[in-house]
C-alpha positions in Angstrom: 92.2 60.2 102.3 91.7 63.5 101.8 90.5 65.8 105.2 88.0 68.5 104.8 89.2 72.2 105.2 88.1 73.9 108.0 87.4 77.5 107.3 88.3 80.0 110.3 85.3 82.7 110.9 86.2 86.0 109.7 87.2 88.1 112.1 85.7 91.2 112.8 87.1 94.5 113.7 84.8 97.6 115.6 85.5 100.7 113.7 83.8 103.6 115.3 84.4 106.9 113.7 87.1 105.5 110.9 88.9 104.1 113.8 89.8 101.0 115.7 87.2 100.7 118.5 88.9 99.0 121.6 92.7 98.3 122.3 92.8 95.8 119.6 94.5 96.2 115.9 92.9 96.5 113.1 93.5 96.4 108.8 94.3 99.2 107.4 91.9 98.6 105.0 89.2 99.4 107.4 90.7 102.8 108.3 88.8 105.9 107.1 90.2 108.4 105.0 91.8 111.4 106.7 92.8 109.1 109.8 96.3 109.0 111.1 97.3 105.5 112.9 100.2 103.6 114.1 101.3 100.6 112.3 101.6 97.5 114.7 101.9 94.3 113.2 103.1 93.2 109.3 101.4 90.3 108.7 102.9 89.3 105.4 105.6 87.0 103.9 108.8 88.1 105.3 110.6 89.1 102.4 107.5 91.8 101.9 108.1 92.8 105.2 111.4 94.0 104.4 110.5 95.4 101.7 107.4 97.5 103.7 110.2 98.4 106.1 112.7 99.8 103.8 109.6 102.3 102.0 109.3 103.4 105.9 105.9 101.4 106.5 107.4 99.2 109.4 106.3 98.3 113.2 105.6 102.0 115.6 105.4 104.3 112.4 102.5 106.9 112.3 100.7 106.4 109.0 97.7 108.9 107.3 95.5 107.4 105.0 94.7 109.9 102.5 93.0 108.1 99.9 90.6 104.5 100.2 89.3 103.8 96.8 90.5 101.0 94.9 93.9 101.8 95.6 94.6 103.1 99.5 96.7 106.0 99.6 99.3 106.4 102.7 101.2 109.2 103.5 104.2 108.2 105.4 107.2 110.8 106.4 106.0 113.3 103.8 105.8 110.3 100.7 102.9 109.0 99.4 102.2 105.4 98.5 99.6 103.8 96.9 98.8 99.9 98.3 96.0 97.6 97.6 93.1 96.6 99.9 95.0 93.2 100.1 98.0 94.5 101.4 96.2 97.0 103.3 94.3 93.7 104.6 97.5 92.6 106.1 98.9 95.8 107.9 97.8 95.8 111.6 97.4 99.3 113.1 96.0 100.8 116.0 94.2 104.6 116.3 96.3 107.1 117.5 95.0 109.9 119.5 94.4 113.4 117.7 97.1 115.0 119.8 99.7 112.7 118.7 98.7 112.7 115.1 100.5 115.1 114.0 103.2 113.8 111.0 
């Protein structure tokens, strides 16, 4: 017999000026453009999270989001990437403050 699938409730995220409101991480794909943050958690299939590493985008680095359109636009140690919103779904991050923003 077949069980019915319970479907978790969306989590939501406070953003409050294109950043994560509260100590709590967020997408990336809910970060404004022009906002630098800190990458935190990878929550992806492992082998993708090598992969993430190796391009620089791993746990403690400071990321800028230039670009959210269709395709969100990263700027990580002075390269760009371009990621979709589903991967950007599944990269934690936390605001940084302005101070330490600088890349």
């Amino acid at each position: 017999m077949l069980r019915p699938v319970k479907k978790r409730p969306l989590r939501t995220y406070s953003i409050l000026e294109g950043q994560c409101a509260g100590p709590e991480a967020c997408p990336l794909s809910r970060i404004q453009a022009g906002t630098t943050v800190c990458i935190k958690h990878l929550s992806t299939a492992p082998e993708l999270q090598v992969r993430l590493r190796e391009l620089g985008l791993g746990e403690d680095q400071h990321v800028k989001v230039v670009a959210c359109a269709s395709t969100f636009i990263c700027q990580v140690c002075n390269a760009r990437f371009g990621i979709s919103e589903k991967l950007a779904d599944a990269i934690f991050v936390e605001a940084i403050p302005t101070s330490q923003a600088a890349l």
